[in-house]
N, C-alpha and C positions, 0 to 999 in steps of 0.2 A: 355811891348812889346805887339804889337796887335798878338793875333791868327789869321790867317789866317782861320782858321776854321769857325771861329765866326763872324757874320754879325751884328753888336751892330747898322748899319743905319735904321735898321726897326722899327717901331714906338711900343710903350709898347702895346698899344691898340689893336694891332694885333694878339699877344700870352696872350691878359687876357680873360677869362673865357664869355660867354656869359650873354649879361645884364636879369638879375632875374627879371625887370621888363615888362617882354615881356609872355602874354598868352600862355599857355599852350593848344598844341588842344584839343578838346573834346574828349573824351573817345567813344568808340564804344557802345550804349548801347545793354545789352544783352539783348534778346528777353526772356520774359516770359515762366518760365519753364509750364510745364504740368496740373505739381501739384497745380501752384495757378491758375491758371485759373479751374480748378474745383470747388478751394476755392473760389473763390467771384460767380461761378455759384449757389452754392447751398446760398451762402450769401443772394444773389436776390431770389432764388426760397423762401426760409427761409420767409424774407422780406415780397414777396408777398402773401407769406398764413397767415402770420401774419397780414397784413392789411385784407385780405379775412373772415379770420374769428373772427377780431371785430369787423368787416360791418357785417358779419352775425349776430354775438352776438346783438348788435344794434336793425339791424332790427326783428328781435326775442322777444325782450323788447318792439316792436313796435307793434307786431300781437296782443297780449292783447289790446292796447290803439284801434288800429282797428276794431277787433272784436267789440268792446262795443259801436262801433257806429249803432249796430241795437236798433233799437227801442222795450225798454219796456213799458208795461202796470205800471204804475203809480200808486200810493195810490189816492186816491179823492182828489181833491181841488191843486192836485200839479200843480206846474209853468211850462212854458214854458220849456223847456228840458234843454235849456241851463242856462237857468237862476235856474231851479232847481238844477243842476248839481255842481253850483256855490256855492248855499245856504243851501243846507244841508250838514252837521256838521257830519254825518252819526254816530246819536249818539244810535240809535235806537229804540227812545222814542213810534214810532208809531207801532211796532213788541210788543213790549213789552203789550202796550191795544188793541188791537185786538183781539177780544174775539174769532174768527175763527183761528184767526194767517193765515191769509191772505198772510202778510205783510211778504217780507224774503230780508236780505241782501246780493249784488251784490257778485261773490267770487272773486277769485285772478284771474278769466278768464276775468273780466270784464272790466279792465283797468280803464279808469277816473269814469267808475261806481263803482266799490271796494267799497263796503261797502254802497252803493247808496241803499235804497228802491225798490221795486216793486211787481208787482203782477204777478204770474203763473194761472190765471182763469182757465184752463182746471185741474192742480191739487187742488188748494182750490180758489177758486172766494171771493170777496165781498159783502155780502149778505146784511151789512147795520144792521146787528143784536145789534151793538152799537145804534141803533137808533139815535145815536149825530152825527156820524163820527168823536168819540173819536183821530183816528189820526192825526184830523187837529188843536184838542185840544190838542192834549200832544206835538204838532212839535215849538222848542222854537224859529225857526228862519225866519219862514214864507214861506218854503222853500212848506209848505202845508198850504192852507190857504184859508178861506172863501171868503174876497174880497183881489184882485191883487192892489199890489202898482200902484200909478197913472203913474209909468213909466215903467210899462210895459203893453203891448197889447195883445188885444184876438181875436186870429184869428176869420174871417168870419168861422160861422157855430161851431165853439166849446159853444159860451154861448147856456143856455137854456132856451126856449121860457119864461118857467115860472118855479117857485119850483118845483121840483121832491115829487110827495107826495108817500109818502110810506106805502105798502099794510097793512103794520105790526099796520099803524098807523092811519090809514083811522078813528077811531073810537075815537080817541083823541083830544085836542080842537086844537093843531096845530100837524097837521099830514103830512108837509111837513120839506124833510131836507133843511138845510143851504147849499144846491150847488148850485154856479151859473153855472158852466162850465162842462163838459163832459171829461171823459181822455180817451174814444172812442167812436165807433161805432159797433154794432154788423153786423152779415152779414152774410146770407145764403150761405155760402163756397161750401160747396158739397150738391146738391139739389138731383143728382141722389142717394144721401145713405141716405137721409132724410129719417124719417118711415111716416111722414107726409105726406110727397109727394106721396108716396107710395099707400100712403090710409092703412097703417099698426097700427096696435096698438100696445102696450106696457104693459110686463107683469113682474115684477121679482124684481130685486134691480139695480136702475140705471144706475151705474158704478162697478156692481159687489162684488162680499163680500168681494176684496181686497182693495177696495178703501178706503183710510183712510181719505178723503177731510169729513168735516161736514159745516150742515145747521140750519139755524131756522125754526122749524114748527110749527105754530101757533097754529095748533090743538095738539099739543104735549105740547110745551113751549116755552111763547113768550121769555122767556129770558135765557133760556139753549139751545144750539144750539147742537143737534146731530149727530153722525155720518148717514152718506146719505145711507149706505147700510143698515141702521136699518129701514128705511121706505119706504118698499116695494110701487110698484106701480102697478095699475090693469087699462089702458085705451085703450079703444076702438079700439080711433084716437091716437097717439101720440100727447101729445101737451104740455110736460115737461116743453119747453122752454118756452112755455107762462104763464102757472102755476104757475111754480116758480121763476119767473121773480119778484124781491121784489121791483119793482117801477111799480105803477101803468101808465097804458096807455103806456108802452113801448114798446111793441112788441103786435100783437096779432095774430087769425090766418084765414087767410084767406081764405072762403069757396068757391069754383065757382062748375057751374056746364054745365058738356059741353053739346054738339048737343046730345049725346050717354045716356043720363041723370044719365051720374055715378059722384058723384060728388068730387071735387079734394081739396086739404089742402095744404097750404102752408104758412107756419112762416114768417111773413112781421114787419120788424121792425119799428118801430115810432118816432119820431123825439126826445121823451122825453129820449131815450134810452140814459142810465148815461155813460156808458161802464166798468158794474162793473163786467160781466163776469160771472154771474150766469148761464146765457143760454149755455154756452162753458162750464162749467163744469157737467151740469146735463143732455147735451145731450148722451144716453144711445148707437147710434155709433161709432165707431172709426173705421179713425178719426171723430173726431166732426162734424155734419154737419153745426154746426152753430157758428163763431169764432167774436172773438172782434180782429179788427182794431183796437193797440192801437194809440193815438193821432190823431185819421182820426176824421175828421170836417162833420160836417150834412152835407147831400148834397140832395134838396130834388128832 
């Protein structure tokens, strides 16, 4: 018996359930709480100082390589800067015969110098008292050397006119050294502290009873070198840096005299000047009046 209740003409499809294969809307996204958005601010701040200061750290490791691009005074017979720089092994064979101890190795300031060679002339100079230039003999790599590999070049104005004959030696059957080249030039820096310029003389211990730098004095011992405050000095004129200037014809001093007829001194350097730095450690001002230019080329 049909229910009148019940409508069985409607189609099934009409009372089944919706088809499962039909998308779902998107959901509202919730907007970011408080709390992470501080979290990834300090994430990036974090981030950026962390990059900040290994750029620093970086460029800090850099200031040493920096720095050591000033130019040092060199041992005798050394190469070209870069090619020196290249070539020594920094074993420290030329420290080691250096009867002055001249010679001192670069420190941890120095960057690609560390452990590189050089000279401080105003505290101990080159006086030549090896009489050989022992350090070009003990250097096993050429990096100091009497003649330069044919492929490398000498600037205008570093070779010298002729050997350097030396005062120590003037008296010997060859009394010149084996230098061909110069590692600078000296140079009247401060003329108004000069005592020469002045018309002053010079009386007392050079550099003082602190100074510990030593020399060769001929009249003491050609081949033990003393310390410079044992041998006082009594002149006139100042004229230190011409005296004990241990290459002959390098510097001398020059006398004029003016319209007033007083007449005037001045330390004039000469082309044969090696730039070993004697004259910058025995000048008895400070500062020095008279400094080496290291690696500066004659210029006449």
């Amino acid at each position: 018996m049909n229910d009148p209740e019940r409508d069985d003409s409607q189609p099934a499809a009409e009372n089944a359930p919706a088809s499962q294969d039909k998308p779902a809307a998107p959901a509202a996204r919730r907007p970011a709480s408080p709390v992470r958005k501080q979290s990834a601010r300090r994430r990036f701040i974090r981030s950026v100082a962390l990059a900040g200061g290994v750029l620093g750290l970086a460029m800090f490791g850099y200031a040493p390589v920096a720095a050591a691009r000033k130019s040092r005074l060199r041992p005798p017979g050394a190469l070209e800067e870069a090619d020196f720089l290249s070539s020594c092994i920094k074993c420290g064979q030329c420290v080691q015969v250096c009867p002055v101890q001249a010679i001192k190795l670069g420190d941890i300031d120095e960057g690609f110098g560390l452990g590189v060679p050089y000279i401080d002339s105003r505290t101990q100079a080159c006086d030549f008292s090896c009489d050989a230039v022992q350090c070009i003999l003990a250097c096993p790599t050429g990096a100091l050397t009497y003649i330069k590999p044919d492929f490398t070049k000498t600037r205008a104005g570093m070779a010298l006119a002729h050997a350097p004959v030396l005062k120590a030696k003037e008296k010997d059957a060859e009394p010149t050294l084996n230098l061909k080249e110069r590692t600078g030039v000296a140079r009247l820096a401060h003329p108004e502290t000069c005592l020469a310029v002045q018309g002053k003389g010079f009386k007392g211990q050079a550099r003082g009873p602190a100074f510990k730098g030593t020399m060769r004095y001929m009249d003491v011992d050609r081949w033990k070198p003393i310390p410079v405050r044992d041998h006082p000095y009594e002149r006139d004129v100042c004229d230190l840096c011409v005296t004990e200037c241990p290459i002959k014809d390098a510097i001398k001093l020059e006398v004029t005299q003016g319209a007033d007829g007083v007449k005037r001194y001045r330390p004039v350097v000469l082309e044969q000047c090696v730039g070993c730095g004697v004259c910058e450690m025995i000048c008895p001002v400070e500062p020095a009046a008279i400094v080496v230019d290291e690696r500066k080329a004659w210029e006449a």
